[in-house]
C-alpha positions in Angstrom: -13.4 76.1 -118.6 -13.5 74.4 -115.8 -14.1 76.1 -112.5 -11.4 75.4 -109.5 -12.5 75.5 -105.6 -9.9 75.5 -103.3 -11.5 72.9 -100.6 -9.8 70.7 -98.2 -10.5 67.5 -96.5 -12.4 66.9 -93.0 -9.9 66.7 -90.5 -9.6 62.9 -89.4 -10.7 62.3 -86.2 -7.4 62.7 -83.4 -8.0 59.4 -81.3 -5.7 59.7 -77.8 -3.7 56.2 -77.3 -5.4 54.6 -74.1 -2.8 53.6 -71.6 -3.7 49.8 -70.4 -2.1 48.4 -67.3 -1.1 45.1 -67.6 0.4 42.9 -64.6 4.0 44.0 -65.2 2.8 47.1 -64.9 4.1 48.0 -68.4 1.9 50.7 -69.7 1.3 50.3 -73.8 -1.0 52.3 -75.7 -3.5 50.3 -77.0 -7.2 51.1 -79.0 -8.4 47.8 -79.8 -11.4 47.6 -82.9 -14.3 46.9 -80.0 -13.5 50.2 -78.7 -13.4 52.0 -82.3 -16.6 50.7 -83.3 -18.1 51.1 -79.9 -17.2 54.8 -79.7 -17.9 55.8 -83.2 -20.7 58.3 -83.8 -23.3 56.9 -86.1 -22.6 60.2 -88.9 -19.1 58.2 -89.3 -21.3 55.8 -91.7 -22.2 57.0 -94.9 -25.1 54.3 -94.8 -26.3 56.1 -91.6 -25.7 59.4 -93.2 -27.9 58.6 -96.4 -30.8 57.6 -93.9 -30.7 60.8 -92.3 -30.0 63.0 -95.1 -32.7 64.7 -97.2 -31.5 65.0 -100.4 -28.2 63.2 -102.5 -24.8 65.5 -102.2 -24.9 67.5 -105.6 -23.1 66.6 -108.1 -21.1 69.0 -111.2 -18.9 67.8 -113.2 -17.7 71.0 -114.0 -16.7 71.9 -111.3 -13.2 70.9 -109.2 -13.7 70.0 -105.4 -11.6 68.0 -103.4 -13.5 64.3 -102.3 -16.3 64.5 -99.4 -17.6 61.0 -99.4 -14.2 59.7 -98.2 -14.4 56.3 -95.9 -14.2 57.3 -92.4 -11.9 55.1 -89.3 -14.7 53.0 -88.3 -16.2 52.7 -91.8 -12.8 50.8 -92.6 -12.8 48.9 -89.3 -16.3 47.5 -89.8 -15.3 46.1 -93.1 -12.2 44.3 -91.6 -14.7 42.9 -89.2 -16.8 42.2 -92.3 -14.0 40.4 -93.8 -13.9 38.4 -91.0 -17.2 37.0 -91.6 -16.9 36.5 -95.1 -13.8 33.9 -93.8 -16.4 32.5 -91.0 -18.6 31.9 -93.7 -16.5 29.5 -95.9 -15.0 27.9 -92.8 -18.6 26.5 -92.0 -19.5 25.6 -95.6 -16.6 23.6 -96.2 -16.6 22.2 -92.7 -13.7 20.8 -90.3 -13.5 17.6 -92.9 -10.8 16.2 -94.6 -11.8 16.3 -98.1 -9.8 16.8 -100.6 -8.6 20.5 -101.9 -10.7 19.7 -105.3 -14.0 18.6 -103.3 -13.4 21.9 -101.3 -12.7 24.0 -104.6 -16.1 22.5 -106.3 -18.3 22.9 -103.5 -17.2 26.7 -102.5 -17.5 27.4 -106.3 -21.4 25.4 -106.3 -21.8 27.8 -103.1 -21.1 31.2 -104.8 -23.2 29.9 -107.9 -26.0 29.5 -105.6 -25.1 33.0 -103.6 -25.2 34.9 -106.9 -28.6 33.1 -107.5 -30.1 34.3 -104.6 -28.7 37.8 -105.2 -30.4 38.0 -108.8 -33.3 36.6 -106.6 -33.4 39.6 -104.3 -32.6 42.4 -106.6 -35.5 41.2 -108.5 -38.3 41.1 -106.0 -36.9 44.9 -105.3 -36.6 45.4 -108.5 -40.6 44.8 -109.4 -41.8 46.8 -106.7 -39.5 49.5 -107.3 -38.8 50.1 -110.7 -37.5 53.5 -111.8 -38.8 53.5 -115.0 -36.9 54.0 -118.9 -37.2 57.2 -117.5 -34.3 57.2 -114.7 -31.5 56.1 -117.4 -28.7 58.4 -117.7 -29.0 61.5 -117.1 -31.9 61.9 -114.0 -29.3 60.1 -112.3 -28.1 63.0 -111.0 -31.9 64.2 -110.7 -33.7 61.0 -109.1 -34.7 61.7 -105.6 -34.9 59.3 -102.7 -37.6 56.9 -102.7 -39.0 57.1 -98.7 -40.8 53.9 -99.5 -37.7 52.1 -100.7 -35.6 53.3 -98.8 -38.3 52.1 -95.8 -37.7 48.7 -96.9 -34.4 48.5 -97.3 -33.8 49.7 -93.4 -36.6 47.3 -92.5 -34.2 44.2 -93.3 -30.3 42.7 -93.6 -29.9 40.0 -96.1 -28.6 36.5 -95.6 -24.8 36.5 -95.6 -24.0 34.9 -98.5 -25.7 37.5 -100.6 -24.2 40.3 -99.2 -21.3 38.8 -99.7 -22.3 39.1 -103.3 -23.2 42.4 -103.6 -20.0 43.4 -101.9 -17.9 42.0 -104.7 -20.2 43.4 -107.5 -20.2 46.9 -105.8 -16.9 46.5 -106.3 -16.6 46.8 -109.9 -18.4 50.2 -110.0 -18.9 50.9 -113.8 -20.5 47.5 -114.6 -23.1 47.5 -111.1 -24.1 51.2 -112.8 -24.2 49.6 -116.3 -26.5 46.8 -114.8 -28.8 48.7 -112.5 -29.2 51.5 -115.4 -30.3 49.1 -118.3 -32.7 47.6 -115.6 -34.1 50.6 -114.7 -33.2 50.3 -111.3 -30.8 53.1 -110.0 -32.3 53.7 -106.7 -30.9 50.6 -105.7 -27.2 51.2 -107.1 -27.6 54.6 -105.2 -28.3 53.2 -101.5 -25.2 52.8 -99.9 -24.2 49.3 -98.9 -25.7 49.1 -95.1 -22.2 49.0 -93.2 -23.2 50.1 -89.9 -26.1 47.9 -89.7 -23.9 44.7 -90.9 -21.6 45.3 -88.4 -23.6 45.3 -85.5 -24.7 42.1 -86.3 -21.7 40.6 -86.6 -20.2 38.9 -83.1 -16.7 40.4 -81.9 -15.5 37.3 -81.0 -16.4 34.3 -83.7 -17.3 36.6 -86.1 -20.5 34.6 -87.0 -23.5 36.7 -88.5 -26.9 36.8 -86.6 -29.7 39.0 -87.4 -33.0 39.6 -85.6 -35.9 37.9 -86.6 -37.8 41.3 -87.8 -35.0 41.1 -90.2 -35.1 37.2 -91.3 -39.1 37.7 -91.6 -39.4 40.8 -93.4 -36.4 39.9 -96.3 -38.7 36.6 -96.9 -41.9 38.6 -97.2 -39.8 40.7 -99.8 -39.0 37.8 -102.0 -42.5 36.0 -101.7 -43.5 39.0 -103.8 -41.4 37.7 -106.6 -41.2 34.0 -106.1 -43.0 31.2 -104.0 -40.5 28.3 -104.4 -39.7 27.2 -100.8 -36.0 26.7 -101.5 -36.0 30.1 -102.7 -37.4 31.5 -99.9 -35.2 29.9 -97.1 -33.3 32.9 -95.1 -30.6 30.2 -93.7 -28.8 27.7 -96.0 -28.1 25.4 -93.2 -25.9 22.5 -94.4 -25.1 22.6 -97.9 -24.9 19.7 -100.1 -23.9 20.5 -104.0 -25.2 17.6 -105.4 -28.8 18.5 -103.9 -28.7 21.5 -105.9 -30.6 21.9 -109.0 -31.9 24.5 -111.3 -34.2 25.2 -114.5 -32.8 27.3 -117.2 -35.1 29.8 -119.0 -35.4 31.5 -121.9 -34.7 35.5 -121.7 -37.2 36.2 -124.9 -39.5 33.5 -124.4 -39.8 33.5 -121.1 -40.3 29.4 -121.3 -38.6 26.9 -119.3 -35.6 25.4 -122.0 -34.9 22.6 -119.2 -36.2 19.7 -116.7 -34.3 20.8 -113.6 -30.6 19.7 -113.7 -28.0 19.2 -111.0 -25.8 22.5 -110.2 -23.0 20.1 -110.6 -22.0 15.9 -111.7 -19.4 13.8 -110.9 -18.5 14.2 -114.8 -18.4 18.1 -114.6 -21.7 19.0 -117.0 -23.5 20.5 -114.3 -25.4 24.3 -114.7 -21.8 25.6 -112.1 -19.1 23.1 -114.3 -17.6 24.3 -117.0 -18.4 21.6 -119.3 -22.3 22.1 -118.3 -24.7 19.7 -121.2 -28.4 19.1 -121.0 -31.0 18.2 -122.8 -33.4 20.7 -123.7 -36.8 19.9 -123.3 -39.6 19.8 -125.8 -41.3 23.5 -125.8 -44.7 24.9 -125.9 -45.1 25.6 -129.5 -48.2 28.6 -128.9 -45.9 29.7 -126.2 -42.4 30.1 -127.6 -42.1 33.2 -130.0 -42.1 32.8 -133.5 -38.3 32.1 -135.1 -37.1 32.7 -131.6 -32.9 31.1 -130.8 -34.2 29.0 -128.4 -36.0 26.5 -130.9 -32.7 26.0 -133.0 -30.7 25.2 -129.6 -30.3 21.4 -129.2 -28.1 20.9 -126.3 -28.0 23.6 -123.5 -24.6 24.5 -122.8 -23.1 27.7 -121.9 -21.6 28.9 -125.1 -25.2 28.0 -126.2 -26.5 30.5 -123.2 -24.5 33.0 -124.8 -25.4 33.2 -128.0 -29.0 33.5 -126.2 -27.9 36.0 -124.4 -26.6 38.2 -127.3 -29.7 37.6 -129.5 -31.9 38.1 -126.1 -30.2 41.5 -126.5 -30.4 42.4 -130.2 -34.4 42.0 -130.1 -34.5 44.0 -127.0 -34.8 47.6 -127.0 -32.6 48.3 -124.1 -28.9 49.2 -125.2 -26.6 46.3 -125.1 -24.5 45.2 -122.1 -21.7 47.6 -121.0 -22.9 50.4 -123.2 -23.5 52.7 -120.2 -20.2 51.6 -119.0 -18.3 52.6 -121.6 -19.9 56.1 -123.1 -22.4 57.1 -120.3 -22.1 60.8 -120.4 -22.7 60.1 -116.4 -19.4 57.9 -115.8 -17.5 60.0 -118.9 -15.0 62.9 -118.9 -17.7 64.9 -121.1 -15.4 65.5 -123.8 -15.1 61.7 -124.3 -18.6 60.2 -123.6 -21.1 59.5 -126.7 -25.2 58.9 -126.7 -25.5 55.3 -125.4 -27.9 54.6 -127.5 -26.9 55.0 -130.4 -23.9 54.2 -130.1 -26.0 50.5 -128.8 -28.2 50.7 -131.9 -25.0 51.0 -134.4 -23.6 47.8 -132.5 -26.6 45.9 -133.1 -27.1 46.8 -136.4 -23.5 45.6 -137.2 -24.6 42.3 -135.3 -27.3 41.7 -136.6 -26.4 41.6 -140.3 -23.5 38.6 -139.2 -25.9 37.0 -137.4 -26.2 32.9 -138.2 -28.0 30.2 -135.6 -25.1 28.2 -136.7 -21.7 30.2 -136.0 -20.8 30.4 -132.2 -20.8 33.8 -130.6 -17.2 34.3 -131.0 -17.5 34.0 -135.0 -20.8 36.8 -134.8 -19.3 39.0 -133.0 -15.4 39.2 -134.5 -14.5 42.6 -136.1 -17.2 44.2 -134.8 -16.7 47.7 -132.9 -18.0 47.6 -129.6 -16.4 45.5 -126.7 -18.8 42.3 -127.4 -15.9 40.5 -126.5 -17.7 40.0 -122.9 -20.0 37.7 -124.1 -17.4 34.7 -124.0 -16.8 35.8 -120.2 -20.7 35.8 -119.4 -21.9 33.3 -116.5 -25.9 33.0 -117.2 -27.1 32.4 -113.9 -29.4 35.1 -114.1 -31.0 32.4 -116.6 -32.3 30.0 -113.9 -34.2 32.8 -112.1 -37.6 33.2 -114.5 -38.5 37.5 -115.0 -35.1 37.8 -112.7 -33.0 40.8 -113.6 -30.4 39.6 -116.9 -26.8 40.3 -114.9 -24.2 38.7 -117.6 -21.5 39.6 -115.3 -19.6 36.6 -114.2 -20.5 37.4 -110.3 -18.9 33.8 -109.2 -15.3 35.7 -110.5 -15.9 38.5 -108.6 -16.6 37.2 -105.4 -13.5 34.6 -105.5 -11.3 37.7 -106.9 -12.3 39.3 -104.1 -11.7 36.3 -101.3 -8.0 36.0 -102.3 -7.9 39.8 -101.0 -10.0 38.9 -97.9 -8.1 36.1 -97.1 -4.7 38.4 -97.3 -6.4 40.2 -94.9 -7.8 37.7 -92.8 -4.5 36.2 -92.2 -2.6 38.9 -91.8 -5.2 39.9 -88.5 -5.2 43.7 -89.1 -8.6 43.5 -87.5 -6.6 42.4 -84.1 -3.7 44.9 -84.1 -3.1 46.5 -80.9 -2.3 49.9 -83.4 -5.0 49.1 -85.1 -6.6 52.8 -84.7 -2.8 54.2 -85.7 -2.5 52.1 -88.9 -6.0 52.7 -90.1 -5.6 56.6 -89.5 -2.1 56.2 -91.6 -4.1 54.4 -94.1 -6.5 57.2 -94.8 -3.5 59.7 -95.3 -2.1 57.2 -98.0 -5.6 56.6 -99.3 -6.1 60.1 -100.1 -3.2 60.7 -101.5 -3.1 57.6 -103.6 -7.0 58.9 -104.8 -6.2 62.7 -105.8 -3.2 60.8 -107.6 -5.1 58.4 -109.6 -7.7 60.7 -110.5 -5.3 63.3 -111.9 -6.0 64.3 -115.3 -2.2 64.5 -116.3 -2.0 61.1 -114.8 -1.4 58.6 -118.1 -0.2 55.4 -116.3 -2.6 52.9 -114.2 -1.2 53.1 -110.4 -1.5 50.0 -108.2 -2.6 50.0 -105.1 -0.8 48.4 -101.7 -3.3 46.5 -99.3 -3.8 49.1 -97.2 -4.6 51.5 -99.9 -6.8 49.0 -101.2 -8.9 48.0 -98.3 -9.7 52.1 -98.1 -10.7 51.9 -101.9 -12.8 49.4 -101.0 -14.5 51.3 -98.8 -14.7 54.2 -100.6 -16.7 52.1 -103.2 -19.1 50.5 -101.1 -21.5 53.8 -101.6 -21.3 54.0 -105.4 -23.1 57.3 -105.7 -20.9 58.5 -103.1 -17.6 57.2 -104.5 -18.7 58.4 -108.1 -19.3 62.2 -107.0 -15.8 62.0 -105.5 -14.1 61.0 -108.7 -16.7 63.5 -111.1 -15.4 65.9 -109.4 -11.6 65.4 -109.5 -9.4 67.1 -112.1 -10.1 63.9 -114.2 -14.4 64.6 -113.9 -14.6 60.9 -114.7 -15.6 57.5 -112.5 -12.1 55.5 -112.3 -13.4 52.1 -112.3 -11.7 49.4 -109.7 -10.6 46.7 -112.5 -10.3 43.4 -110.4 -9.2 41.7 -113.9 -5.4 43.4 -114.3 -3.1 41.4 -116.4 0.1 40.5 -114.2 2.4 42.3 -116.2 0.4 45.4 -116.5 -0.2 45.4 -112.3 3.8 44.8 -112.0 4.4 47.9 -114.4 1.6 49.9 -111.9 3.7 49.6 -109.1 6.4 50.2 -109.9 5.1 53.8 -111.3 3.2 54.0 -108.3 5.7 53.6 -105.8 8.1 56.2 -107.7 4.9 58.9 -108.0 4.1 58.7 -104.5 7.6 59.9 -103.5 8.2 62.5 -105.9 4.8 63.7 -104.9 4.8 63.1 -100.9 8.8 62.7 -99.9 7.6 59.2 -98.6 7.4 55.8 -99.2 4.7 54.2 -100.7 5.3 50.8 -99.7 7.3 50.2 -96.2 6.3 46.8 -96.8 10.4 45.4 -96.9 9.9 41.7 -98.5 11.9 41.2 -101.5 9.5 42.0 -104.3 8.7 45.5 -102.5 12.2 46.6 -101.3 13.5 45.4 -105.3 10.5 48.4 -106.0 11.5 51.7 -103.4 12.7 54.4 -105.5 16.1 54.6 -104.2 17.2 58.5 -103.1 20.2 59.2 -104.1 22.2 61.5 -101.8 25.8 63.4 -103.0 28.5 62.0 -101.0 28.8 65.2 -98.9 25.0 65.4 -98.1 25.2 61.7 -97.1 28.4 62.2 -94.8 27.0 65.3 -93.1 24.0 63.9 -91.4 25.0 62.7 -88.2 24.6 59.4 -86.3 21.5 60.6 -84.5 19.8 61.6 -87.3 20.4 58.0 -88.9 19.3 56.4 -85.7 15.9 58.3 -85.3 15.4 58.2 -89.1 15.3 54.4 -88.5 13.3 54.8 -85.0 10.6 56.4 -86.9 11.2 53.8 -90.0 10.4 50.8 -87.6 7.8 52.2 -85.2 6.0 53.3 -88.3 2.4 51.5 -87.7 2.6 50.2 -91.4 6.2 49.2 -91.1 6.7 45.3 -91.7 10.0 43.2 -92.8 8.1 41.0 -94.8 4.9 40.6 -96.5 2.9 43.6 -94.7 -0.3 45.9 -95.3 1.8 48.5 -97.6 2.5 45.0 -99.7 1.6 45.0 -103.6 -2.7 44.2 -104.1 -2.6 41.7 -106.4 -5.8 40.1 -106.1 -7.1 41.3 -109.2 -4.0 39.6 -111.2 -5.2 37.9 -114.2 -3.2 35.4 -116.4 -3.5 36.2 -120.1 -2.9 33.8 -123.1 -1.2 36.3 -125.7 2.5 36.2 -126.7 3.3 39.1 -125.2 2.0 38.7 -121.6 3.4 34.6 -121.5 6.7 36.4 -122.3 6.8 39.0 -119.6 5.6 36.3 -117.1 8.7 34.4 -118.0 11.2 36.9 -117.6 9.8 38.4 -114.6 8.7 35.2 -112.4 6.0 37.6 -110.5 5.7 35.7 -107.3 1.8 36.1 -107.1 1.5 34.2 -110.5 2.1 31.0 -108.7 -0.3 31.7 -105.7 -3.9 30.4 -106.4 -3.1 28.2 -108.9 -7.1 26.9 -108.7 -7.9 30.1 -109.5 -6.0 29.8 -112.9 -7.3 26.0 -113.9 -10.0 26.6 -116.7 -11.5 23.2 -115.8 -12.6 24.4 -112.3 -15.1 27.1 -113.6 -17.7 28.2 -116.0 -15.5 31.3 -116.5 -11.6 30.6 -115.1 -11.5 34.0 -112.6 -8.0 34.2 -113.1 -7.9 32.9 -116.9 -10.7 35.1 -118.7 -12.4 32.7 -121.3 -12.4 35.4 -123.6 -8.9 36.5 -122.8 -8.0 36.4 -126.7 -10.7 38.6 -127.9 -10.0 42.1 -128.2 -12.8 44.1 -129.3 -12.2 48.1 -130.1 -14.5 50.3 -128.2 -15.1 53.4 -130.4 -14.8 56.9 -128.9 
């Protein structure tokens, strides 16, 4: 039975307006994000928190306390300003040119390829000098103490932009980073928190542009001459970037062999290692070094669908469990009476696999009608493949990142960062954040609730120290990780708010959205009042209703921060979700139509390649 504590949360911090004199002499409270930042104690950061702190914040599942590891004011402030620099960042790759909006598409999507490349590139030179061992899977997760040494490094460095950038977006999609970081035995890096204070500080108020110290730029390159010693590799700075100077060798996971000559990221005809339609040639192998009846010998053009199938029987002859099988029954991430052994639920899988198994059927054909979610394996972007004894991440990281710019740029544009309520709106933010998180992790709860912007940002947050955002949820009613799904069919995310929006009243007596554009006001839950209750409140009363409606620091007449988070909208190719697009024209369906156009990327972010399989995931 579980036991109930009755906590509550940390009081927010109770900023005073600051009264600024202006030549008028008009006095308006102001608190600008300088200021924030600037006064901010360093225990607001989780990140400075961890360094400080001793042991991890216990975790019981059994037990029901209200959330601790909550983003604080200027945690959420720094990641504005973090946003920020994500925009500064693709503002100087693409340049002040004129190209043309494909040229720009292509060579932001070559960019990301190569960001998530030198990701896989640093996790891996951690990874081999700090390896938990098959011993830290599952369970010591709770158990596994801090690692001075690696935690030594970690402070002794920042890395280069573009990569963080990257592992912002996978920490972002909580249940897969654990899935990955436990099959590669590498937890202690899933469990530092995402260095937030530190990244802001190097980021300039003003042009937003990311500069860290040379102690930081010297010691991340001595990190990754451990694992590698080729020089394009090992550059801090990209500098200018040209797509068409990119190229990479692809590698076999079982053989550890190179499969290629080095080929172009990307052509003029599209068959590039970043292009959908990616061909080469393999090249002739090593006979005494390729393993006996290994894939790769049978594979005689390299594409991705060939990768794949490399991929999956990579992962049947290996004896870690399969791809997302942590994510799906870890006893860690699991309401207990629903998780299952992840291994042997991995080996049944395999077993079931293996026995369909043909060099000559594609993946899809193997894996149809088999229990198990291997339906993931048409969605998988390989670049980990290019990296030789780098960590295998399936995960289509390019996705993630641009799923996650379309909600930077919302941000970015709508200048949150540069409020003069700022402080106010933020503080309002958490209120509605924590409300929205004790709602979503509600055990009754049976509907998935949508977030608004605001909310989202703070769930964002929240996320950015996994272990931190994970004890939070284990120990809600639901004692179960809620995972951040940034690939929501339209429909479904339509449906969400809609429930949301009605919830939040009936719970709070507020409105979730004061967002007023069309799509939001056509979602408010409308109160309806007797005609004598209506009649009886007096002009006044309507008048300051409104006053507090309008000065509200969230309040906006059109597209605002309480507005519908929809950069996680996916379009789906079934029947049933073609029809509900038609007859409910939801206006962010149209928005980032390159998002949605197969032909632009190895894995369409908005159009899942393997949108059409539906494997069942046994419980």
């Amino acid at each position: 039975m579980t036991q109930v504590i009755e906590d509550t949360y940390p009081y927010l911090p109770v900023y005073e307006a600051v009264a600024k004199e202006s030549d008028n002499d008009d006095c308006q409270p102001y608190f600008d994000f300088i200021t924030t930042l600037k006064e901010a104690k360093q225990t607001d950061y989780q990140s400075y928190k961890y360094r400080i702190d001793t042991d991890f914040p216990k975790i019981d599942k059994l037990v029901l306390r209200r959330p601790t590891c909550m983003p604080t004011i200027p945690e959420a402030v720094a990641h504005l300003k973090l946003l920020k620099a994500f925009g500064v960042l693709k503002e100087n790759v693409l340049g002040c040119g004129n190209d043309p909006e494909k040229y720009q598409i292509k060579k932001w999507k070559v960019f990301i390829t190569c960001a998530v490349r030198r990701f896989i590139i640093f996790v891996s030179a951690l990874r081999d000098c700090y390896s938990d061992g098959p011993s830290s899977r599952e369970l010591p997760f709770y158990e596994l103490q801090k690692d001075a040494s690696f935690n030594e490094t970690m402070d002794s460095f920042l890395p280069p932009l573009d990569v963080v950038m990257v592992w912002h977006a996978f920490l972002l999609n909580p249940k897969t980073f654990y899935d990955v970081f436990t099959r590669e035995e590498f937890i202690v890096f899933a469990k530092y928190p995402f260095p937030l204070d530190r990244l802001e500080s190097c980021i300039d108020n003003e042009s937003f542009e990311y500069n860290v110290s040379d102690e930081y730029k010297t010691n991340y390159t001595n990190l990754l001459k451990t694992f590698t010693d080729e020089a394009n590799d090992l550059k801090y700075d990209v500098g200018t970037f040209s797509m068409h100077e990119e190229l990479v060798v692809v590698y076999c996971p079982q053989c550890e062999v190179s499969l290629s000559k080095p080929i172009p990221m990307t052509t003029d005809r599209e068959t590039g290692f970043a292009d959908c339609q990616f061909k080469a040639k393999p090249q002739s192998k090593n006979r005494n070094i390729v393993l006996h009846n290994c894939y790769c010998e049978d594979i005689e053009e390299l594409t991705h669908d060939e990768l794949r199938k490399l991929q999956l029987y990579h992962d049947l002859h290996n004896s870690r469990p399969l791809p997302k099988t942590y994510k799906y029954f870890s006893p860690v991430l699991c309401n207990p009476k629903q998780s299952r052994d992840p291994g042997v639920a991995s080996n049944k899988v395999k077993q079931a696999v293996m026995k369909r198994w043909s060099s000559s059927k594609p993946v899809y054909a193997i894996t149809k009608d088999v229990d198990g979610g291997l339906g993931d394996y048409a969605q998988s972007n390989l670049i980990c493949y290019t990296v030789p004894r780098g960590m295998v991440i399936g995960e289509d990281l390019v996705g993630c990142v641009l799923r996650q710019e379309i909600f930077t740029m919302k941000m970015n544009s709508m200048d949150w960062l540069h409020s003069p309520i700022v402080l106010q709106s933020v503080s309002e933010s958490l209120i509605r954040y924590r409300r929205f998180f004790l709602m979503m992790t509600d055990n009754n709860l049976t509907h998935m609730v949508v977030p608004t912007l605001d909310i989202d940002l703070m769930w964002h947050t929240h996320q950015l120290w996994m272990y931190g955002y994970f004890k939070d949820c284990l120990s809600s009613s639901c004692h179960a990780v809620i995972d951040h799904d940034d690939k929501v069919e339209a429909g479904e995310l339509d449906d969400g708010f809609s429930f949301a929006s009605k919830e939040y009243k009936k719970r709070y007596n507020e409105d979730y959205s004061i967002c007023y554009c069309r799509y939001c006001s056509s979602h408010r839950p409308e109160v309806k009042l007797s005609f004598w209750k209506s009649s009886l409140k007096s002009r006044k009363k309507l008048e300051r209703e409104k006053f507090s409606l309008v000065t509200h620091p969230l309040f906006s007449l059109n597209e605002g921060l309480c507005h519908i988070s929809t950069h996680n909208s996916i379009v789906l190719p079934h029947d049933a979700a073609i029809s509900r697009r038609l007859e409910s024209d939801l206006p962010w369906t149209k928005k980032h139509f390159h998002l949605q156009d197969p032909a632009n990327y190895v894995v369409a972010p908005s159009v899942p390649a393997g949108a059409l399989i539906f494997c069942k995931i046994p419980m």
